[in-house]
N, C-alpha and C positions, 0 to 999 in steps of 0.2 A: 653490363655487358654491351660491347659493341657488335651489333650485329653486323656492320657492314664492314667492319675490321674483320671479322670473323670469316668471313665469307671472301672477303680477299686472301686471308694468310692459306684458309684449306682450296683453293683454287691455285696458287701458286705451286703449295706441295703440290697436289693432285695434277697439276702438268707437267711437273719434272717424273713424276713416277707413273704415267699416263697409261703407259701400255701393263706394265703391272698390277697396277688396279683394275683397270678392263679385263681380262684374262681373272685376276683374282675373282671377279666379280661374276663372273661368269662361271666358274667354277662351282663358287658358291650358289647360286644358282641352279644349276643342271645338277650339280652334286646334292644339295638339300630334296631331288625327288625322292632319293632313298631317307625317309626321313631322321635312320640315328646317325647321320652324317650331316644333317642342320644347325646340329647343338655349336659341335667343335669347330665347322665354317667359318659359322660368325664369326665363332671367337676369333679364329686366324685372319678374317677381313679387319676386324679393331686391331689385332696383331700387327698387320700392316699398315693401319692408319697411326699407328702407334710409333713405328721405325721412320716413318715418313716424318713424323710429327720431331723426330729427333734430330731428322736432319740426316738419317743413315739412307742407306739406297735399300732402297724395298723391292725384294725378290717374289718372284712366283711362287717358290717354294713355302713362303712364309703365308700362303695362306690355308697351311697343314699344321701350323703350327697348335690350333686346337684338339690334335691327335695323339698326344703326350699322352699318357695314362691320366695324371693328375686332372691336367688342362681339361681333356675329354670329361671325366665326371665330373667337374665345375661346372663346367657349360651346361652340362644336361639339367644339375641340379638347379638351377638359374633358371634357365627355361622352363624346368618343371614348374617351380614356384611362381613362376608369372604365367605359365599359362592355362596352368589346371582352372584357375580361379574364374579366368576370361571364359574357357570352355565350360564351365558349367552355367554359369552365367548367361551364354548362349540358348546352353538347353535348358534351362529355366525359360526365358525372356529375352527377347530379343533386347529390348530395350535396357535392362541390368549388364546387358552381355558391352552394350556397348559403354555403359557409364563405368563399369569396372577396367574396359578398355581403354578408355580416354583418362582415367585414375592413375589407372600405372602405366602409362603412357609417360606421365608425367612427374610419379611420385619415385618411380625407376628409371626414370630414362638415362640416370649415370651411370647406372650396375653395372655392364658390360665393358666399358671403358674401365671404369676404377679397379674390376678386377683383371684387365689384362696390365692396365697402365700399374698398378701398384702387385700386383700378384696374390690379390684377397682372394679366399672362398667366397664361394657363390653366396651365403647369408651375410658375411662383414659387408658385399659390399650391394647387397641390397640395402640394409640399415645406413651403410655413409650417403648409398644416394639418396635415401630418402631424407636425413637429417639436409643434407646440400639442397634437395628444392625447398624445403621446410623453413632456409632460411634465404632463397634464393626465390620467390614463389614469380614472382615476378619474370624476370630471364628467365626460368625453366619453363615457363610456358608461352612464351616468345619465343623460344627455342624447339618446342614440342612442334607447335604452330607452322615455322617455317622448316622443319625437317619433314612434315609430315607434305605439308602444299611443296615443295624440292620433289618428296618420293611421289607424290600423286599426280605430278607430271612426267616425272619417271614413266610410272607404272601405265601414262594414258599411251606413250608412245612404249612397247614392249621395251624397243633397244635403247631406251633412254633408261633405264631401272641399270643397264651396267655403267651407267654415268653414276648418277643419283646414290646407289649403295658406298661408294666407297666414297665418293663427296660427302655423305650426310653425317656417315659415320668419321672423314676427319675433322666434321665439324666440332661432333660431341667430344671427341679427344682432345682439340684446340680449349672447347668451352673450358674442361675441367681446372687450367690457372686461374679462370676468369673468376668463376664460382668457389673457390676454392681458397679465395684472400691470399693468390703470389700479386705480388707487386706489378701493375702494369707495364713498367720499364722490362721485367724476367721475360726472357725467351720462352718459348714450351720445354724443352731442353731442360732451362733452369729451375722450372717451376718444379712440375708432380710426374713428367714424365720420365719414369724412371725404367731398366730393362726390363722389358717383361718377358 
């Protein structure tokens, strides 16, 4: 994986779709204080990183698109899975809290992509991401790595986290041909990014 390829192509989207993502991101954001409205957010932020990634024009609207009945109980059950584990881990140990954080961090970080990008339930595409770092271990924590140092500057400057969200997340979307064995030559388009 090229990461500074990488980081050029989700920059390039991400300025043509700029004020969309801003606004989506923000959304997501202020909308996630009501917590059962976090689950399906996200999903509709990958949703947009998703449209963008195809080369379609990515709307505002599109980042509701995790509100669909279906969409909605994916997301949740996804996040449940990955976060009950992290949260107990916490109340156990601080220290477990964090190594099961930093674990699926990394053993999951394609889950949410794969199932907006392919249209899987929340367990297929927890098991694809994990089988894709499992043989990817290398890139996916080169990529854990600078998603996370992207959001941690984000996060030091508030209004930098509505950059940073919808960047990081078209990265992972980008990532999936790379990890994924399409042909370098394949657009995103050609490769796995199919309608979601």
């Amino acid at each position: 994986m090229e990461i500074e390829t990488l980081l050029k192509d989700s920059w390039e989207i991400f300025q043509k779709n700029l004020v969309a993502y801003i606004i989506g991101a923000l959304i997501t954001i202020f909308g996630s204080i009501i917590v059962i409205t976090s689950a399906p957010l996200a999903y509709g932020l990958a949703h947009m990183a998703a449209k963008g990634a195809r080369g379609e024009t990515v709307e505002i609207a599109d980042v509701f698109a995790g509100f669909k009945p279906d969409k909605f109980i994916q997301s949740w059950v996804l996040f449940l899975i990955i976060m009950i584990p992290i949260f107990i881990g916490f109340l156990l140990l601080i220290v477990p809290g964090i190594i099961i954080a930093i674990a699926f961090s990394i053993i999951f970080l394609y889950a949410l992509p794969l199932m907006v990008v392919k249209g899987a339930g929340a367990v297929d595409s927890l098991k694809e991401s994990l089988e894709i770092a499992k043989a990817n271990p290398q890139d996916t924590i080169i990529l854990v790595v600078v998603v996370m140092i992207l959001n941690a500057i984000g996060s030091a400057i508030w209004i930098g986290t509505i950059l940073t969200m919808p960047f990081t997340m078209l990265m992972l979307i980008l990532a999936l041909p790379m990890v994924t064995g399409a042909k370098p030559e394949m657009n995103v388009q050609d490769a796995t990014i199919s309608e979601a």
